[in-house]
ZADO-1210 file (C-alpha; in nm, 4 decimals, padded with zeros to 6 digits):
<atoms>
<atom x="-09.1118" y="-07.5166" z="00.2786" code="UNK" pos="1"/>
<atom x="-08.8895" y="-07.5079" z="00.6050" code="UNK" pos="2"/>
<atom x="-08.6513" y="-07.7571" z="00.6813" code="UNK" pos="3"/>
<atom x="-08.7767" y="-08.1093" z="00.8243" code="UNK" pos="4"/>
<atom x="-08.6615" y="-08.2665" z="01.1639" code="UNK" pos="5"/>
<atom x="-08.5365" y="-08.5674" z="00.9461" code="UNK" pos="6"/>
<atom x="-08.3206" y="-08.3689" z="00.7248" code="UNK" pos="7"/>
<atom x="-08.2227" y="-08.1043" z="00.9939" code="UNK" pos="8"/>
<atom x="-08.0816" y="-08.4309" z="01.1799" code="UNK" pos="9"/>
<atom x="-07.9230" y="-08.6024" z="00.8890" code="UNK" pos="10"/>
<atom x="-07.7551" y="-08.2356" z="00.8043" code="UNK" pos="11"/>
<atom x="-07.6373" y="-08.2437" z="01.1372" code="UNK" pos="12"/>
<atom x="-07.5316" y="-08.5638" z="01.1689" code="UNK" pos="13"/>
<atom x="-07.3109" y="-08.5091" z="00.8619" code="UNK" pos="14"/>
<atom x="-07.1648" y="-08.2320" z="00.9735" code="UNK" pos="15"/>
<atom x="-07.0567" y="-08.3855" z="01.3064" code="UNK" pos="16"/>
<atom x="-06.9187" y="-08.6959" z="01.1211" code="UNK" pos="17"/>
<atom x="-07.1495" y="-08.9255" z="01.3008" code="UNK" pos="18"/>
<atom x="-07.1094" y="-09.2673" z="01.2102" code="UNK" pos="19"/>
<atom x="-07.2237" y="-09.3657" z="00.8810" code="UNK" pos="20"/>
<atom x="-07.3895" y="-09.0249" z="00.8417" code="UNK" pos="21"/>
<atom x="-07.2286" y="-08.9551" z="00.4993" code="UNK" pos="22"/>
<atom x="-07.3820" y="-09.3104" z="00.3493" code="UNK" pos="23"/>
<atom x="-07.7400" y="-09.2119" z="00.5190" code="UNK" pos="24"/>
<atom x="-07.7014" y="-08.8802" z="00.3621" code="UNK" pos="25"/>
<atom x="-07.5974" y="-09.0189" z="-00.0232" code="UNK" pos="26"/>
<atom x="-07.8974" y="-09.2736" z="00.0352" code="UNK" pos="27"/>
<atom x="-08.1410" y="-09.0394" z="00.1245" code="UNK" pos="28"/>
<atom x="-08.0241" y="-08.7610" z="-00.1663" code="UNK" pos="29"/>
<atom x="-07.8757" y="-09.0024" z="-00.4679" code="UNK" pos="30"/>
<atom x="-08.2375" y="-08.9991" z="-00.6721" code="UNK" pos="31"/>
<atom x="-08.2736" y="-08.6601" z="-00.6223" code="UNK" pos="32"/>
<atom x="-07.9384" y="-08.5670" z="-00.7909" code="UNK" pos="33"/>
<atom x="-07.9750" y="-08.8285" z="-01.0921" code="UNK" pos="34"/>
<atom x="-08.2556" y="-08.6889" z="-01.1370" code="UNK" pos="35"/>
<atom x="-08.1427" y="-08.3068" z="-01.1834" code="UNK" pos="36"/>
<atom x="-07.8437" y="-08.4359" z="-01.3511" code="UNK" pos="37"/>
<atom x="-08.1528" y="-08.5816" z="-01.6083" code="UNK" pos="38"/>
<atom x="-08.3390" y="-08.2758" z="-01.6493" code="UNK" pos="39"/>
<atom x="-08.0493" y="-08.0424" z="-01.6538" code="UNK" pos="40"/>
<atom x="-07.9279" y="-08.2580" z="-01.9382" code="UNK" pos="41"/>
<atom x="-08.2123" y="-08.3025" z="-02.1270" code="UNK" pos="42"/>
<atom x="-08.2991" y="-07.8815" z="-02.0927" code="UNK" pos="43"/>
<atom x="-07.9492" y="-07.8650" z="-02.2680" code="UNK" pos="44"/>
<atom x="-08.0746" y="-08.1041" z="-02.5250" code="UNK" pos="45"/>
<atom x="-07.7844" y="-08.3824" z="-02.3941" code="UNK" pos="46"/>
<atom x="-07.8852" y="-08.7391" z="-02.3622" code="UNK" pos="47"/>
<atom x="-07.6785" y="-08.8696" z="-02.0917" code="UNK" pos="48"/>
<atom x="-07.5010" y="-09.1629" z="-02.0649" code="UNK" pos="49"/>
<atom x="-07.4800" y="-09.3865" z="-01.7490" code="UNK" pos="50"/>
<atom x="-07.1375" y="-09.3313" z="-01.6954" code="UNK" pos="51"/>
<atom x="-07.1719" y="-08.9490" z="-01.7983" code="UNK" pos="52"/>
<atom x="-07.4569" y="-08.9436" z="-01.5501" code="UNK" pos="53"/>
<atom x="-07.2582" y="-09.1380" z="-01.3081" code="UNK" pos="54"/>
<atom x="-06.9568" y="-08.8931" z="-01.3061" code="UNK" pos="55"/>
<atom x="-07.2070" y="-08.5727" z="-01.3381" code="UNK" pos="56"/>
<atom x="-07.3805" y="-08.7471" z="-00.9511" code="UNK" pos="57"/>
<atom x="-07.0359" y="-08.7815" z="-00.8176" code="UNK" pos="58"/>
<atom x="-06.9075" y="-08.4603" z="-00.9049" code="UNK" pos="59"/>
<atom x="-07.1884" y="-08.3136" z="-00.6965" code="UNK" pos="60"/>
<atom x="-07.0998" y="-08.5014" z="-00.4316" code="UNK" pos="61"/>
<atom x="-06.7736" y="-08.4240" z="-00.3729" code="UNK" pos="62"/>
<atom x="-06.8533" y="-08.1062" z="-00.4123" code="UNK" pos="63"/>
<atom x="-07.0773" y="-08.1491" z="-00.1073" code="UNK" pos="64"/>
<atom x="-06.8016" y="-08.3054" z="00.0625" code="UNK" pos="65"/>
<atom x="-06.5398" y="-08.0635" z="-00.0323" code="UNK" pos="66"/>
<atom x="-06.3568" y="-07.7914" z="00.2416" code="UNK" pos="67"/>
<atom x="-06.5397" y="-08.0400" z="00.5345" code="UNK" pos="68"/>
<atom x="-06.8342" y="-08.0400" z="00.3912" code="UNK" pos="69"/>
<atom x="-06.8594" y="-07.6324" z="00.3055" code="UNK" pos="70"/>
<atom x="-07.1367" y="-07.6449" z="00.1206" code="UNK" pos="71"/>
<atom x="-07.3363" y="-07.7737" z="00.3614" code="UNK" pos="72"/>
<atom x="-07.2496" y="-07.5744" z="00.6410" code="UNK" pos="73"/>
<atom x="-07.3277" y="-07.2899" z="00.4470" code="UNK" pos="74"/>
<atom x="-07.6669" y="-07.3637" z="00.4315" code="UNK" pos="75"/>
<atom x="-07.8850" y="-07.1488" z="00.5972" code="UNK" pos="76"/>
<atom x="-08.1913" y="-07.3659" z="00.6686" code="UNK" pos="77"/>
<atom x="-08.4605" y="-07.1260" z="00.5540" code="UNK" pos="78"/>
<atom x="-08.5827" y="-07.4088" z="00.2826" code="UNK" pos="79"/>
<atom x="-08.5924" y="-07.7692" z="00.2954" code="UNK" pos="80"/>
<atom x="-08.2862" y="-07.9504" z="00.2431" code="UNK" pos="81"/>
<atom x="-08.4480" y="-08.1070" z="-00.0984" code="UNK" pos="82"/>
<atom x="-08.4630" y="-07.7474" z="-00.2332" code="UNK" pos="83"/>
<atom x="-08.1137" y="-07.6347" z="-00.1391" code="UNK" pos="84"/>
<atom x="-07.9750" y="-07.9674" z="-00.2421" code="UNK" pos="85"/>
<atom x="-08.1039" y="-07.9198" z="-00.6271" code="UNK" pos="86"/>
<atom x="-08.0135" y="-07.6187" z="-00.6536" code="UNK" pos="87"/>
<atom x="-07.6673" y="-07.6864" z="-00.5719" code="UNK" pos="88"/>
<atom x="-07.6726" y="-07.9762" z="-00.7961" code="UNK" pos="89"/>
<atom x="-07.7908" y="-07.7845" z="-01.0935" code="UNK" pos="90"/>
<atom x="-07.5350" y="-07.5489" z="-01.0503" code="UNK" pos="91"/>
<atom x="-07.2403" y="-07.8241" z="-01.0146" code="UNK" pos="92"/>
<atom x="-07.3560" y="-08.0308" z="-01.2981" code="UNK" pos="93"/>
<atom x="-07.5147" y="-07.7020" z="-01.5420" code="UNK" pos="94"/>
<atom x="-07.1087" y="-07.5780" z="-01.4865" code="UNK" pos="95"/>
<atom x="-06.9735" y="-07.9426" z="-01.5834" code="UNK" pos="96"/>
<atom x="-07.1930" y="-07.9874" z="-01.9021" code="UNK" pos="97"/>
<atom x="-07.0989" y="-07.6440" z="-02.0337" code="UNK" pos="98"/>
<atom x="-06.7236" y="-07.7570" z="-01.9184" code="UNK" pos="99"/>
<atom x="-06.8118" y="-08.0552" z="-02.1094" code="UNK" pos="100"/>
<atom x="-06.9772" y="-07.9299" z="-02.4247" code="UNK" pos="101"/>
<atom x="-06.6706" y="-07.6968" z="-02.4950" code="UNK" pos="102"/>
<atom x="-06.4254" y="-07.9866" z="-02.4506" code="UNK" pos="103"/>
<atom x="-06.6378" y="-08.1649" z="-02.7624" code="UNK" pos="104"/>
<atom x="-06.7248" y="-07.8849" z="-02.9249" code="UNK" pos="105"/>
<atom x="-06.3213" y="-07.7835" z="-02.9474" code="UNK" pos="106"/>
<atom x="-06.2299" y="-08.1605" z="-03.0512" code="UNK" pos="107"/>
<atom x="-06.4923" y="-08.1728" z="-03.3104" code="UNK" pos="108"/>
<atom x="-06.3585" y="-07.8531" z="-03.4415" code="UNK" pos="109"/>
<atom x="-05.9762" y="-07.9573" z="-03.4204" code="UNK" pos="110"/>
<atom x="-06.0712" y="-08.2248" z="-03.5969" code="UNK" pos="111"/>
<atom x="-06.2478" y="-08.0789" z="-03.8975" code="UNK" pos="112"/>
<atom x="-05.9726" y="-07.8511" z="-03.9181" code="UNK" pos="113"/>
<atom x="-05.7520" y="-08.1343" z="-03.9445" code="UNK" pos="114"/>
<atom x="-05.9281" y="-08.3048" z="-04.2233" code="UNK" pos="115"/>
<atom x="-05.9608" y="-07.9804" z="-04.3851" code="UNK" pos="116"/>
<atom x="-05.5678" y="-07.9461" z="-04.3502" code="UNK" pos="117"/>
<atom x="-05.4867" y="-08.2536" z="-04.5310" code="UNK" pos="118"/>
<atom x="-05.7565" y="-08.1931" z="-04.7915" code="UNK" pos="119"/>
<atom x="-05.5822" y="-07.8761" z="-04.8342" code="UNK" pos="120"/>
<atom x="-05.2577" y="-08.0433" z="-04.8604" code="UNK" pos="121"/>
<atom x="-05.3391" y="-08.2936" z="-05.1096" code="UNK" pos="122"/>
<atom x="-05.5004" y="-08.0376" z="-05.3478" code="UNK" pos="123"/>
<atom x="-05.2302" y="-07.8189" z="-05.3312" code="UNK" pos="124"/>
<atom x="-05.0621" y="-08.1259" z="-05.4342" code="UNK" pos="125"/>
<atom x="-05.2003" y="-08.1421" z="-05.8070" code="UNK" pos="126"/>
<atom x="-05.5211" y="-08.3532" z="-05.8579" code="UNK" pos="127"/>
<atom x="-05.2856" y="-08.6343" z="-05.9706" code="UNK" pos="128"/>
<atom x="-05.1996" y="-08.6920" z="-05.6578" code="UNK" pos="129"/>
<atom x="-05.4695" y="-08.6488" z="-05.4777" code="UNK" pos="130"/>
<atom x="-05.5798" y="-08.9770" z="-05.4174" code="UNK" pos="131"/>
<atom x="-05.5048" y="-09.3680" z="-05.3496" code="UNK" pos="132"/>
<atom x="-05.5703" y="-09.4927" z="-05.7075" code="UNK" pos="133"/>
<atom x="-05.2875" y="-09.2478" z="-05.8279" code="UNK" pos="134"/>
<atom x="-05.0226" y="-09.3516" z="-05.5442" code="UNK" pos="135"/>
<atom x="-05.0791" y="-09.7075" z="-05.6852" code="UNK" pos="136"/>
<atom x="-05.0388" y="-09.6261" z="-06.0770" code="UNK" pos="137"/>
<atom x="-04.7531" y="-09.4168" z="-06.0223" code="UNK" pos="138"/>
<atom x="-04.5555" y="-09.7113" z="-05.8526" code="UNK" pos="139"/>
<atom x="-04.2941" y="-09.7933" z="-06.0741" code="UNK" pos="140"/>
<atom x="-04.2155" y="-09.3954" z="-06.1058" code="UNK" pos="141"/>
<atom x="-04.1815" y="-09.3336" z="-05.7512" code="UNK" pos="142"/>
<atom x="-03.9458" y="-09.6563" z="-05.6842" code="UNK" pos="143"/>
<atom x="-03.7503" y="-09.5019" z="-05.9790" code="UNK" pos="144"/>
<atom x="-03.7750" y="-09.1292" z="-05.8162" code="UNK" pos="145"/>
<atom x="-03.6330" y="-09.2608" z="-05.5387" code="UNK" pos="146"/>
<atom x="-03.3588" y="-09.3335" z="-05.5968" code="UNK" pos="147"/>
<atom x="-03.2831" y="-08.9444" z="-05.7490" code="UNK" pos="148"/>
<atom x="-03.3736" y="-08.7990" z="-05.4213" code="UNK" pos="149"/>
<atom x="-03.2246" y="-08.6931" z="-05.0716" code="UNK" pos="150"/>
<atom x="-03.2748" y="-08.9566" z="-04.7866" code="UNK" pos="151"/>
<atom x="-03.5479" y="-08.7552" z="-04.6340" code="UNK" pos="152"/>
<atom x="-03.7458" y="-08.6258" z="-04.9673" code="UNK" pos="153"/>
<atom x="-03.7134" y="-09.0143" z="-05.0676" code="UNK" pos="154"/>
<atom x="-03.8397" y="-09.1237" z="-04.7008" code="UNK" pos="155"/>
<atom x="-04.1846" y="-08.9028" z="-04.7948" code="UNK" pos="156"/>
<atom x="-04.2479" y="-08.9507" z="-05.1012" code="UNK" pos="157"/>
<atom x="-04.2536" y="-09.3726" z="-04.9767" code="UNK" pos="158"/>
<atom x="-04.4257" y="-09.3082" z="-04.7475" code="UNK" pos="159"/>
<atom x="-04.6798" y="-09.1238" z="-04.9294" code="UNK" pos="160"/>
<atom x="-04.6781" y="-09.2619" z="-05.2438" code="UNK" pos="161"/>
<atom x="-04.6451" y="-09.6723" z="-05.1243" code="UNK" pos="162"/>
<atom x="-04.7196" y="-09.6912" z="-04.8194" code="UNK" pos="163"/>
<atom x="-05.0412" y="-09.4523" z="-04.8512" code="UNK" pos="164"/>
<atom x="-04.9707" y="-09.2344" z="-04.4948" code="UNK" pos="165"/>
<atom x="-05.1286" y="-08.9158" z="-04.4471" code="UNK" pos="166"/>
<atom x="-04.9673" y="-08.5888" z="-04.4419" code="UNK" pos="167"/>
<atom x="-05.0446" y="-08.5686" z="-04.0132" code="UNK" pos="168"/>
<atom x="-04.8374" y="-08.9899" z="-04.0147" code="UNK" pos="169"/>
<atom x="-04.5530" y="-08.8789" z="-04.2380" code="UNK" pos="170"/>
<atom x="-04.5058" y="-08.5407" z="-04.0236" code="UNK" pos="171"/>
<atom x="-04.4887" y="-08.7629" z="-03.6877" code="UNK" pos="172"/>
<atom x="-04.3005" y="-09.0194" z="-03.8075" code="UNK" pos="173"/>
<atom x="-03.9797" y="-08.7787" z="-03.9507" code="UNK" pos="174"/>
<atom x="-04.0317" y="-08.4427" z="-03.7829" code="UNK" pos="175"/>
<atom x="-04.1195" y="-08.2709" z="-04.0242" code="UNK" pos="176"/>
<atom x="-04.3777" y="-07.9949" z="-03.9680" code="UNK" pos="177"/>
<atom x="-04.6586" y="-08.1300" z="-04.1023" code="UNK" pos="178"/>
<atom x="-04.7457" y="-07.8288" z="-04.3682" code="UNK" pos="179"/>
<atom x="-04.4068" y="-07.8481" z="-04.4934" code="UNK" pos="180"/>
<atom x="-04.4710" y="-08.2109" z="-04.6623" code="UNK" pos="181"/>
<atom x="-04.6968" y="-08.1380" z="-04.9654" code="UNK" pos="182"/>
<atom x="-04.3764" y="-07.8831" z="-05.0322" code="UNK" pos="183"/>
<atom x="-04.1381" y="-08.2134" z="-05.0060" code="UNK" pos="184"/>
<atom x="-04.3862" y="-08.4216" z="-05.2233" code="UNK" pos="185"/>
<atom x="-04.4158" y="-08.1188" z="-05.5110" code="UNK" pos="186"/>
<atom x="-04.0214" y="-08.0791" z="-05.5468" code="UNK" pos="187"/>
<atom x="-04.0336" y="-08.4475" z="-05.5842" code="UNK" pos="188"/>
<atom x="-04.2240" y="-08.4359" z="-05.8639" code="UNK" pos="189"/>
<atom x="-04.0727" y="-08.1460" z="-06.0333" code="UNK" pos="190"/>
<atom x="-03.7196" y="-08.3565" z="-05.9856" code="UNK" pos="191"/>
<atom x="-03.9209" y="-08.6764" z="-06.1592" code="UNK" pos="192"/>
<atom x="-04.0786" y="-08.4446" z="-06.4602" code="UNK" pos="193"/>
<atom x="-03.7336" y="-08.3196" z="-06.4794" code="UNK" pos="194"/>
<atom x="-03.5874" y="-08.5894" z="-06.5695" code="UNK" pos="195"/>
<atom x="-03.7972" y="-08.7196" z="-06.7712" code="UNK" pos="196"/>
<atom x="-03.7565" y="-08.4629" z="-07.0077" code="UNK" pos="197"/>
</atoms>
């Protein structure tokens, strides 16, 4: 299919900057890039969003728009405008998704890994300590431990032990690197069993 007189006119008409042109243009073209950002979404198995959807629609507008209006003048008319149009779209938003999909693929693995990290951490730690209920029994020992310890060992093991932070909160809050505080925590203990033998 060739290109119309009515598109060949509102491609033109763009390109010159005619008055209200641009707004013409997005009116005529908006459903026809929602709906390939919808089917290039759903081929992806991705259920959009409105606001998802929303960004994917502008982004292939501006990139209409961008280097005055480039990829429109590079359009060589042998197709209708429709065609050329989706094609472009698919491109701009296919590129974005994949852009997109990485971005949550990355955080969802960062964050495993974190959770892993700490689960690590608190095994390495001696099932004892592994958990809430033992922070709360052990109480009494770790207000007496603390006062045996260096400021910063004592500033951990409060943290840990009373006021329940993860490894990832205590590392942030004094600077320590964060696989360095199950280390901390251990010599703790060792100073604790040491005295009470």
């Amino acid at each position: 299919m060739s290109l119309s007189e009515v598109d060949r006119q509102f491609l033109q008409r763009c390109l010159e900057r005619a008055p209200r042109a641009w707004q013409n243009f997005v009116d005529r073209f908006l459903g026809l890039v929602v709906h390939v950002a919808n089917h290039t979404a759903e081929s992806r198995g991705i259920t959009l969003d409105q606001s998802t959807r929303d960004d994917l629609v502008s982004e292939v507008f501006l990139a209409l728009i961008a280097n005055d209006f480039g990829v429109l003048r590079r359009f060589r008319r042998n197709c209708s405008l429709a065609t050329y149009l989706t094609v472009v779209s698919r491109r701009v938003i296919a590129r974005r998704l994949v852009t997109w999909q990485t971005t949550v693929q990355t955080t969802h693995h960062l964050e495993a890994n974190h959770r892993d990290l700490e689960t690590n951490h608190r095994g390495a730690s001696g099932a004892e300590d592994s958990g809430p209920h033992s922070r709360i029994e052990n109480r009494e020992e770790v207000q007496q431990l603390l006062l045996r310890l260096d400021p910063q060992e004592a500033n951990v093991v409060r943290m840990y032990h009373l006021e329940g932070k993860s490894y990832h909160e205590i590392s942030q809050s004094v600077g320590l690197a964060e696989n360095s505080i199950g280390p901390v925590l251990s010599r703790a203990r060792s100073k604790m069993r040491g005295d009470a033998t």
